[in-house]
N, C-alpha and C positions, 0 to 999 in steps of 0.2 A: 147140244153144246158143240163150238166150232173146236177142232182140234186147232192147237198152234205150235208149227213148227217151231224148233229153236234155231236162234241165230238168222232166221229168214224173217224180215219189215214186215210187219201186215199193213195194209191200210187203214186209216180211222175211218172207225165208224162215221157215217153224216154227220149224225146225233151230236159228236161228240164236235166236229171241226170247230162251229160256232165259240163253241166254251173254250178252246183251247185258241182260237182267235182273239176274244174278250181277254183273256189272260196274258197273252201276250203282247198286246196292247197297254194294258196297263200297266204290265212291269219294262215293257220301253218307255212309257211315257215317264215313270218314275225313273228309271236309272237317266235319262236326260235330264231331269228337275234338280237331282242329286251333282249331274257333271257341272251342269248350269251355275248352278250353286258356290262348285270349287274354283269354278272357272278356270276351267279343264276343256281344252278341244279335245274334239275325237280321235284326234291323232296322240294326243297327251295320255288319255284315258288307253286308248290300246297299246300305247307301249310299257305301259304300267302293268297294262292285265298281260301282257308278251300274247296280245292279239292282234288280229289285222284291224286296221282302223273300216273298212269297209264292212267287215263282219259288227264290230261295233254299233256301225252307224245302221246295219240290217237290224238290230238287237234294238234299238230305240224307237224305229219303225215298226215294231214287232211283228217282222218278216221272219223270223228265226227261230226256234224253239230248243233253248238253251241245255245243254248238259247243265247235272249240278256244278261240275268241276267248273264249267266254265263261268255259271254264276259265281262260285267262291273267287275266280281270279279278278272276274271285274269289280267284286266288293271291295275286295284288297287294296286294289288300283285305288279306288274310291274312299279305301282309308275306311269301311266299315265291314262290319259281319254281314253274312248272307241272309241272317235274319233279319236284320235290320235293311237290306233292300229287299228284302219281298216282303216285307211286312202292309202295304195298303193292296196285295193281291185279294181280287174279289171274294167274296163267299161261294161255292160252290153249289149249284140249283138244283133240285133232285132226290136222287137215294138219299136217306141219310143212316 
């Protein structure tokens, strides 16, 4: 077993990047469908969530890979719970 330091980033696993690609993908692609929705620009939706509209618009791209806090601020924004946007996040493939 690898020791892990604390407070020091490890790298992800290979393994693991793909899954964490797919998931971030599809919770951008939903928190767009949801702004779309309001019709709310990206600029509307980050000042709501008191983020930068460029992190925003990385998070819909699913370039980003969110804190929770920052998921709860852009539900807010959005006028819903964070369960309620990660709610079409995929099944996870694997251990179980």
């Amino acid at each position: 077993m690898v020791r892990v330091l604390v407070n020091k980033p490890q790298p992800l696993e290979a393994r693991f990047v793909q899954e964490r690609d797919r998931v971030q993908a599809v919770f951008g692609s939903r928190l767009r469908e949801f702004r779309i929705e309001r019709q709310m620009t990206l600029e509307m939706l980050a000042e709501k969530a008191d983020l930068h509209a460029n992190y925003v618009g990385a998070v819909e791209r699913g370039e980003r890979n969110l804190t929770l806090y920052n998921i709860w601020r852009i539900a807010q924004g959005l006028g819903l719970t964070a369960d309620e946007l990660m709610q079409e996040l995929p099944t996870r493939k694997g251990k179980r």
